[in-house]
ROFI-637009 format. One line per field, with one value per residue (C-alpha): residue number from 1; residue in one letter; x, y, z. Coordinates in steps of 0.02 Angstrom, whole numbers, plus 50000, padded with zeros to 5 digits. Example, Ala and Ser with C-alpha at 12.3 -4.5 7.8 and 13.67 -1.06 7.14 Angstrom:
// ROFI-637009
n = 1 / 2 $
res = a / s $
c1 = 50615 / 50684 $
c2 = 49775 / 49947 $
c3 = 50390 / 50357 $
This chain:
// ROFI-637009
n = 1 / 2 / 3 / 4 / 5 / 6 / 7 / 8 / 9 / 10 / 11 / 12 / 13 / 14 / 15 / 16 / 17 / 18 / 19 / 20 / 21 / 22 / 23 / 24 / 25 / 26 / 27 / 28 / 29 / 30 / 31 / 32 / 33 / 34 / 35 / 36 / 37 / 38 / 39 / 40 / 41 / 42 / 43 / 44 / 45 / 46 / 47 / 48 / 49 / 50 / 51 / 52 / 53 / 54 / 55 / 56 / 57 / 58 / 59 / 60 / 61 / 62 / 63 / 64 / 65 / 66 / 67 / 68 / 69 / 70 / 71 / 72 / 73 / 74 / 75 / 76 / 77 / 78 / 79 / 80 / 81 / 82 / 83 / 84 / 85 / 86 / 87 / 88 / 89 / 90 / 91 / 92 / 93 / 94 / 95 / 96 / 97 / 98 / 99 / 100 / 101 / 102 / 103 / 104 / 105 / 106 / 107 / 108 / 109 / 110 / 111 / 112 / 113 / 114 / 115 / 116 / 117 / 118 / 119 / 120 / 121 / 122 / 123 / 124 / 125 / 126 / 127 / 128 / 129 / 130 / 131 / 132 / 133 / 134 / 135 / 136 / 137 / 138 / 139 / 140 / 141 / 142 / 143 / 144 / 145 / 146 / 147 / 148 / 149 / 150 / 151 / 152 / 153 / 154 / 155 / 156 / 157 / 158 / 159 / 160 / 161 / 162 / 163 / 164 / 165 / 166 / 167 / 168 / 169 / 170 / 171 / 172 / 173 / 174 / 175 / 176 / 177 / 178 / 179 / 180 / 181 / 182 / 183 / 184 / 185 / 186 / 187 / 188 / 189 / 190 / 191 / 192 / 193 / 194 / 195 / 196 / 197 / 198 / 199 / 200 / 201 / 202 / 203 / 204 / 205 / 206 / 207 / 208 / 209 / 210 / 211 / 212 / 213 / 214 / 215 / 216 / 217 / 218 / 219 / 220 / 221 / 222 / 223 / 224 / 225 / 226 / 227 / 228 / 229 / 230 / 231 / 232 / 233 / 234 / 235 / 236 / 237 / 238 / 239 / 240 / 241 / 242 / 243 / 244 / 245 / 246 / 247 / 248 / 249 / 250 / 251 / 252 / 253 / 254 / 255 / 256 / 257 / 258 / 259 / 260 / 261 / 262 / 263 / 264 / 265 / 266 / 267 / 268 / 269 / 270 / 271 / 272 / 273 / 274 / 275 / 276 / 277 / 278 / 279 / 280 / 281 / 282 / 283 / 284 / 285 / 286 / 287 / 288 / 289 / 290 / 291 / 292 / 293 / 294 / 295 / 296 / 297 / 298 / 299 / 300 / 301 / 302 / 303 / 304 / 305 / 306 / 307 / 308 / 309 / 310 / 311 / 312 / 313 / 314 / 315 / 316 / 317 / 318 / 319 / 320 / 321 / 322 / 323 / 324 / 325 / 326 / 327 / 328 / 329 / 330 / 331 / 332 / 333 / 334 / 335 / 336 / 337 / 338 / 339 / 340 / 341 / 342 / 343 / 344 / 345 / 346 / 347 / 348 / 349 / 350 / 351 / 352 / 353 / 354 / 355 / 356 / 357 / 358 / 359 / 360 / 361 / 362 / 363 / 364 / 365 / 366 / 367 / 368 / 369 / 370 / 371 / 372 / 373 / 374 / 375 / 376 / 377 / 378 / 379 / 380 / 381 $
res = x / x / x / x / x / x / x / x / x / x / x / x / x / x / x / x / x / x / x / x / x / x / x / x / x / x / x / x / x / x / x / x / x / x / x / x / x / x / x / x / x / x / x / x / x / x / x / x / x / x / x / x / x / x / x / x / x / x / x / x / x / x / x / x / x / x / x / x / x / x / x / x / x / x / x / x / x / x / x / x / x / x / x / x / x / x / x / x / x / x / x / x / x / x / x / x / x / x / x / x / x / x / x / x / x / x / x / x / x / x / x / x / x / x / x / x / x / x / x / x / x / x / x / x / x / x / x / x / x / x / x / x / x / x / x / x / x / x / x / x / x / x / x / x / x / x / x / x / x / x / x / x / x / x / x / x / x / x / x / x / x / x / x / x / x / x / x / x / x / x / x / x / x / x / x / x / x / x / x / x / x / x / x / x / x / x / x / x / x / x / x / x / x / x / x / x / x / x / x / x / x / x / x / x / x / x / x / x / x / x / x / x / x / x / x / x / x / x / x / x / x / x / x / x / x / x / x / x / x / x / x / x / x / x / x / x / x / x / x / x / x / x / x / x / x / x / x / x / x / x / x / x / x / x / x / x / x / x / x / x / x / x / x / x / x / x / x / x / x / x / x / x / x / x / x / x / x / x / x / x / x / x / x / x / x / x / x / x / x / x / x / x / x / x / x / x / x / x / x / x / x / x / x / x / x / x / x / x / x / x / x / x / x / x / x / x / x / x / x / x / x / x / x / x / x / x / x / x / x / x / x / x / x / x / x / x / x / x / x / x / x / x / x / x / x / x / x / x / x / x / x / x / x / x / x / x / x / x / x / x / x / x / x / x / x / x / x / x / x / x / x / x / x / x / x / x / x / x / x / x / x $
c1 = 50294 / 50132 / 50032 / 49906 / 50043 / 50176 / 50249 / 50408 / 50535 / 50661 / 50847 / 50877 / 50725 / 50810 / 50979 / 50911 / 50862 / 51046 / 51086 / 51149 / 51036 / 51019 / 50956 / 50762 / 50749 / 50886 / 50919 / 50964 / 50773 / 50685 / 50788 / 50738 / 50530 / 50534 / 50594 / 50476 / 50333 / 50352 / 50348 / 50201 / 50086 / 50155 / 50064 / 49922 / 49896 / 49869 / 49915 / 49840 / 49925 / 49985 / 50006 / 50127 / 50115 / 50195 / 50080 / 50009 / 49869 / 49733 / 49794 / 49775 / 49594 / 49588 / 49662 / 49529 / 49382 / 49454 / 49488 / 49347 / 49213 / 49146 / 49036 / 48854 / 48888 / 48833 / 48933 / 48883 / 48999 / 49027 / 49040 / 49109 / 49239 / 49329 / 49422 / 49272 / 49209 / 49364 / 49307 / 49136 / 49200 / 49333 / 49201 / 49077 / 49238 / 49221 / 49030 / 48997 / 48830 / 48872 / 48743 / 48794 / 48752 / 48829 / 48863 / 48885 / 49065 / 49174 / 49030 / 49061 / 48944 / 48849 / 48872 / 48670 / 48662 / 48767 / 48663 / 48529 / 48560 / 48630 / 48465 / 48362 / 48488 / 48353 / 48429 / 48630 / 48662 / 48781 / 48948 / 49064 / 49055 / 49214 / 49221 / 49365 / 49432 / 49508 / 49428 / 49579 / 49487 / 49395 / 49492 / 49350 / 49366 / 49234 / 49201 / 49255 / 49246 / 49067 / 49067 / 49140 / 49004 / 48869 / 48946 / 48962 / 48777 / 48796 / 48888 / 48990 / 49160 / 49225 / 49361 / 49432 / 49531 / 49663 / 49786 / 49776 / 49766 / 49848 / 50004 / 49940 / 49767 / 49710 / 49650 / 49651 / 49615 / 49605 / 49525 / 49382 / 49356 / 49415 / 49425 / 49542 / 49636 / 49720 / 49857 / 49997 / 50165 / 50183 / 50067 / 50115 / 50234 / 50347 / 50420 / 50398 / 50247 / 50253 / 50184 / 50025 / 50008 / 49842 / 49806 / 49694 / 49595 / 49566 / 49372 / 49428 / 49552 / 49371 / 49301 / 49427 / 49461 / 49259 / 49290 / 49408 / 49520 / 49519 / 49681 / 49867 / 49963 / 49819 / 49800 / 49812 / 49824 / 50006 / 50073 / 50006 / 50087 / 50263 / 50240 / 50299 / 50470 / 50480 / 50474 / 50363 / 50285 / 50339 / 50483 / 50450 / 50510 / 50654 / 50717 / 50564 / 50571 / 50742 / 50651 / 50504 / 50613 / 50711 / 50538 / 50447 / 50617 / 50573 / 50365 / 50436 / 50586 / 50447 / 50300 / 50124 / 50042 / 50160 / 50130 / 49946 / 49953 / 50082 / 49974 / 49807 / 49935 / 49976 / 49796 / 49746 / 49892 / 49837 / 49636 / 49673 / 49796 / 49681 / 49513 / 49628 / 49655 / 49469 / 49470 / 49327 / 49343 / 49280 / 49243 / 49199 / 49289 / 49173 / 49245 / 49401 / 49535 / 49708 / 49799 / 49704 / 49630 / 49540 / 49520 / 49400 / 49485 / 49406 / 49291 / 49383 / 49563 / 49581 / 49657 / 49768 / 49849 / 49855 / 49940 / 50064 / 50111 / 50152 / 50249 / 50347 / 50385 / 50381 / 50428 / 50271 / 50176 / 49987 / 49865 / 49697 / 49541 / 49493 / 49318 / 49182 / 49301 / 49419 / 49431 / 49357 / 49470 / 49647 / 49731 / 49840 / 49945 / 49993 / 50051 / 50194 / 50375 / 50292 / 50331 / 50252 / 50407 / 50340 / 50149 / 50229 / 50306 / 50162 / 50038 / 50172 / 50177 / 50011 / 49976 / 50115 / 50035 / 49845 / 49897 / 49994 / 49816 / 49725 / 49650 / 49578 / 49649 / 49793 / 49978 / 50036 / 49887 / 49892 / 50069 / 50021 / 49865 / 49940 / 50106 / 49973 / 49889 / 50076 / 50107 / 49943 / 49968 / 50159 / 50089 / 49935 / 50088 $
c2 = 50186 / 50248 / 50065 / 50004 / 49850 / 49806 / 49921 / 50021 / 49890 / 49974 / 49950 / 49854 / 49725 / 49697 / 49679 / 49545 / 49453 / 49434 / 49315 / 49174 / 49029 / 48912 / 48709 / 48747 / 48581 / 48634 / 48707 / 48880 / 48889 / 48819 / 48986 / 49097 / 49035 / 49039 / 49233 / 49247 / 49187 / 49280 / 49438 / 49409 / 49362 / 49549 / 49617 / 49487 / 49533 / 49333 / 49205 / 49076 / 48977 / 49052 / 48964 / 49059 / 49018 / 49042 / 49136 / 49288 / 49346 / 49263 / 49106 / 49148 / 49188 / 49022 / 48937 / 48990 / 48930 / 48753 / 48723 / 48785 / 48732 / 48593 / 48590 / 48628 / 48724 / 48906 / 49049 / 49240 / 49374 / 49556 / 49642 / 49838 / 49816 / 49690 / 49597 / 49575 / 49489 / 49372 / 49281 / 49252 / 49185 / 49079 / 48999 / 48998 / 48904 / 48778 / 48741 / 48847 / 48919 / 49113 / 49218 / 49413 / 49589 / 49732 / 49906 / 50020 / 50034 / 50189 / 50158 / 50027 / 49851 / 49912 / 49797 / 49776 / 49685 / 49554 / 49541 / 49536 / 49379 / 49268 / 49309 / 49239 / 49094 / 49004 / 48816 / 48901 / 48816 / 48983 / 48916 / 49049 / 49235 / 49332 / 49511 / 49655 / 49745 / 49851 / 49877 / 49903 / 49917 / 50085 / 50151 / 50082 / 50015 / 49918 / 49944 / 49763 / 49768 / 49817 / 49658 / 49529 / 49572 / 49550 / 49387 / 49323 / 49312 / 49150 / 48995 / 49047 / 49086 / 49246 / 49245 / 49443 / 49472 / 49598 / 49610 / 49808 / 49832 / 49732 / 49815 / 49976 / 49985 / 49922 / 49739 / 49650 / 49459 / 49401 / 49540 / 49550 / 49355 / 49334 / 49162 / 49194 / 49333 / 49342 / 49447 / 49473 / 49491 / 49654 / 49786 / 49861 / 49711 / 49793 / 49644 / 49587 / 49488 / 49304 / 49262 / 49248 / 49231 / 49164 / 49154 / 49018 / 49024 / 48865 / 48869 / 48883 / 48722 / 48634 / 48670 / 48625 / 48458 / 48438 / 48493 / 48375 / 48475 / 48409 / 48498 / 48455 / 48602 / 48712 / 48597 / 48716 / 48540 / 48514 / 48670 / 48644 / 48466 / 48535 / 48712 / 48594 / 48573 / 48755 / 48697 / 48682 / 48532 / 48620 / 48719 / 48892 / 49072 / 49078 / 49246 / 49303 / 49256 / 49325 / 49488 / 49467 / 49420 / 49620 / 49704 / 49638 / 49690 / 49859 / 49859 / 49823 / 49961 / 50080 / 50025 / 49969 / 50096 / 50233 / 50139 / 50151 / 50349 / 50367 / 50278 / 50407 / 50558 / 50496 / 50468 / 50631 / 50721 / 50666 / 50677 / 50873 / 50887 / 50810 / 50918 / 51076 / 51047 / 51034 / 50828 / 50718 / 50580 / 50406 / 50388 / 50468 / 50523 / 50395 / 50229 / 50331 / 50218 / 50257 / 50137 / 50198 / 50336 / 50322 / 50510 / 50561 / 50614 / 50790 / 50811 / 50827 / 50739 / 50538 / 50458 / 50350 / 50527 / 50597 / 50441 / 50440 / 50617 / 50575 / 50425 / 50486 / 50667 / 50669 / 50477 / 50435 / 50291 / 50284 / 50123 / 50158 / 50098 / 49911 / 49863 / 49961 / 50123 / 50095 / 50284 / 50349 / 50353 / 50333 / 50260 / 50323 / 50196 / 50276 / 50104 / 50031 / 50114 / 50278 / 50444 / 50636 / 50676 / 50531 / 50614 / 50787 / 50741 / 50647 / 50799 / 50915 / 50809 / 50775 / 50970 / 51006 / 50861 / 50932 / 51098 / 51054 / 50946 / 51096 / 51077 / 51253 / 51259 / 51380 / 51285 / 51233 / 51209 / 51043 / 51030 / 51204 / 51099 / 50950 / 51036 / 51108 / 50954 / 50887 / 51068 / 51030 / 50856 / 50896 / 51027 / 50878 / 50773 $
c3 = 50615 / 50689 / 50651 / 50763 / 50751 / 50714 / 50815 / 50829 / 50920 / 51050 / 51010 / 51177 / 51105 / 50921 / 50987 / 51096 / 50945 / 50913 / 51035 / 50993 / 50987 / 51125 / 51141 / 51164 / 51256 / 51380 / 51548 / 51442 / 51375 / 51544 / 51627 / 51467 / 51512 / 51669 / 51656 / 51525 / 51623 / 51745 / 51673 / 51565 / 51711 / 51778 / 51632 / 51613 / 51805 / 51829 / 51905 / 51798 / 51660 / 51514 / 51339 / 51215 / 51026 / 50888 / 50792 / 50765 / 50882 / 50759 / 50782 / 50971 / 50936 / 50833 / 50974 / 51119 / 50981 / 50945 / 51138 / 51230 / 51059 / 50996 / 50820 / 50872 / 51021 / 51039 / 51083 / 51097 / 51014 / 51038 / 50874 / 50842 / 50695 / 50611 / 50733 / 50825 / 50657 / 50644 / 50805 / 50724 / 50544 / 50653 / 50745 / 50599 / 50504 / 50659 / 50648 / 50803 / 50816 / 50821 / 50910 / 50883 / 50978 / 50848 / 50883 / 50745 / 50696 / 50792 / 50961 / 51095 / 51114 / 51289 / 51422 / 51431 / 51268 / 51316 / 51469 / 51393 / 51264 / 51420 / 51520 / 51382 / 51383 / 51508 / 51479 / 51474 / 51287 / 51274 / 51318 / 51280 / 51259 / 51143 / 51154 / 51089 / 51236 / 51108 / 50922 / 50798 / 50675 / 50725 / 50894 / 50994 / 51205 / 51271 / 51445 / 51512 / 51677 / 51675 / 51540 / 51672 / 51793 / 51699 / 51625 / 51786 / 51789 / 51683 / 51681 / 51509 / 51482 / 51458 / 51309 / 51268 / 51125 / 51205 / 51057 / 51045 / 51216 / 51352 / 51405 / 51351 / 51420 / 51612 / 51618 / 51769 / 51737 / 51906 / 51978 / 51853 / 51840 / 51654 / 51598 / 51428 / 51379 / 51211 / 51152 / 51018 / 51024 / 50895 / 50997 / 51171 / 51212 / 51096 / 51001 / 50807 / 50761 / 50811 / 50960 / 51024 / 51232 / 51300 / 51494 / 51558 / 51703 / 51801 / 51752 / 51586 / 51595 / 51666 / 51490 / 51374 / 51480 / 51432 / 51260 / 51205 / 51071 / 50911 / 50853 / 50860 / 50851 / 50934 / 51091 / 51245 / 51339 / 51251 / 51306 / 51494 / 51506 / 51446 / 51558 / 51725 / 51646 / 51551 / 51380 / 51248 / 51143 / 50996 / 50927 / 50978 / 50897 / 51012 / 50936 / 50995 / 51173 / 51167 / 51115 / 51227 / 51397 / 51334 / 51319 / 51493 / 51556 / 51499 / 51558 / 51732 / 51741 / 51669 / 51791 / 51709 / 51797 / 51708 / 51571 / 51553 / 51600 / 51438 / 51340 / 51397 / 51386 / 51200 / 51125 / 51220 / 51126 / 50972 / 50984 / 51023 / 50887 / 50756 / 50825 / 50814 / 50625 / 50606 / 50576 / 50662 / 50749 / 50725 / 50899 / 51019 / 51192 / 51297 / 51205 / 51129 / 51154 / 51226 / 51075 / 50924 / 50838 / 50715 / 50601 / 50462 / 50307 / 50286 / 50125 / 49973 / 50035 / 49972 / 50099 / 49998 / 49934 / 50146 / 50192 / 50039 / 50079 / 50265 / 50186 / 50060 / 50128 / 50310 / 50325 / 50456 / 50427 / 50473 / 50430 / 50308 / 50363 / 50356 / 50263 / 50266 / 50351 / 50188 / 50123 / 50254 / 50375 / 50422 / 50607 / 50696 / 50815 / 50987 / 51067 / 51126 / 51099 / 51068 / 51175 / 51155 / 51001 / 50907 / 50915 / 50887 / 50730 / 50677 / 50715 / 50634 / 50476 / 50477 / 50464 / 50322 / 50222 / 50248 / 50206 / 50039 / 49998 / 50018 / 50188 / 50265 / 50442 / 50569 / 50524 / 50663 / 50765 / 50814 / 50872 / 50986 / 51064 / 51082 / 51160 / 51287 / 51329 / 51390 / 51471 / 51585 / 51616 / 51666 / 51788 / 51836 / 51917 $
């Protein structure tokens, strides 16, 4: 399973999922969030509130829209793939004015564009700005601390979809000034799709108070009022925070720091392996992100055909590309539960099944360059 998400779950997470349920309006659950809690605003680096739905991280995205939006109002998005798209057609689907700043898809939004649609905001009607920390859709990372600064310049609120990143790939909420951050359970937390985890800065709280939500299940307010006595106002995916208590477990024994230098060690490993096979990348090494990779199929291979061959013969599963990248290129997921032997078997297989399509490169190159990009950084520590 080499998906930009769902993700391979660790044994220790899926037999978590096999405890045996528990009253989730008693003492048992309050214990089970309050653990919970705690280790999320570990990896959220916050210490503001957190609101944890059951959804997938779209209906997060959906969430931070209908709370912080009203119909009318104008918000500025950051554009590189599809993802950043959903926000747009989420908002559009709310009646929200959507101004948009585009980069072309496998290069990052610069930090100067945004800037430069908030200073000709002269009367501040922009209330919001979204932005993709991490593009799934093309292996893209924006540059976001450079993006809180210069957001900081206006009175809007910052809202980052961090699905394919957080856990996996630095963000520090408090330190940068975020106002939302939005994530999914199925990436780098390392537990089935399901949930969706937003944290809300107290600035943010001041707009949705202003906002007034106008949804019931949605209502950020809901979750706040029931987060004093550890519950929540609805019935939540308690498998899931079974599996989700296993897996922060897991982030803190293994250290986020460690974390994040696995994850560049991974998408380094596999970035060589694909170059030495003569494949191009989508992106490039700038705004190459440590979670995704995003690799031409070379001229003459259909992608449907590489990714059936990895499938069916070698057993690895890589995603095809979404939209306008559909048969042109395929992703490989480096996230989460994923160690060097998962991207040397992936490289490996990735070779056999290139070769038997005819590809013209050395066998075995990429597993030799990507075995000497772990050799260096071994001898780096």
């Amino acid at each position: 399973m080499m998906l930009p998400g769902p993700t391979p779950v660790p044994p220790r997470v899926l037999r978590a999922m096999g405890t045996p349920m528990i009253n989730h309006r008693g003492v048992d659950f309050s214990t089970l969030f309050t653990e919970v809690e705690a280790g999320l605003k570990d990896v959220f680096q916050t210490n503001n509130d957190l609101v944890i739905l059951p959804a997938a991280g779209s209906g997060g995205m959906e969430s931070a829209v209908v709370n912080l939006l009203s119909p009318g109002d104008k918000a500025l998005f950051a554009v590189m793939g599809v993802f950043g798209q959903r926000f747009v057609d989420i908002a559009t689907g709310y009646r929200v004015e959507p101004l948009v700043v585009e980069a072309p898809w496998g290069e990052a939004v610069k930090p100067e564009q945004i800037q430069e649609k908030l200073a000709a905001d002269k009367d501040h009607e922009i209330k919001a700005v979204f932005v993709t920390h991490n593009e799934t859709s093309t292996g893209v990372t924006l540059d976001l601390e450079r993006v809180t600064q210069v957001v900081q310049e206006h009175p809007a609120i910052l809202v980052v979809d961090a699905v394919s990143s957080l856990g996996a790939i630095d963000l520090k909420t408090d330190a940068w000034g975020i106002d939302v951050v939005v994530t999914g359970s199925q990436k780098a937390l390392m537990v089935p799709p399901g949930l969706a985890l937003v944290s809300v800065s107290q600035r943010a709280w001041e707009v949705v108070r202003e906002n007034g939500c106008c949804s019931y299940y949605w209502n950020w307010e809901a979750y706040r009022k029931l987060t004093e006595k550890k519950q929540t106002p609805y019935t939540p995916a308690v498998t899931l925070w079974f599996a989700l208590r296993e897996a922060l477990t897991m982030i803190r024994e293994e250290g986020l720091k460690q974390i994040f230098e696995r994850h560049a060690l991974m998408a380094e490993m596999v970035r060589t392996g694909a170059r030495a096979l003569g494949l191009d990348l989508l992106a490039g090494d700038a705004v190459a992100s440590n979670t995704i990779t995003a690799v031409r199929s070379p001229a003459g291979i259909n992608v449907k055909d590489l990714r059936r061959c990895l499938e069916a013969v070698y057993g690895v599963v890589v995603a095809g590309g979404q939209k306008k990248l559909a048969g042109e290129v395929f992703r490989i997921g480096h996230l989460g539960y994923v160690f060097p032997n998962d991207i040397i078997n992936v490289l490996n297989a990735l070779d056999l099944c290139l070769l038997d399509l005819g590809h013209d490169h050395e066998a075995g190159a990429a597993v030799k360059a990507a075995g000497e990009v772990l050799k260096r950084r071994g001898k780096e520590k």
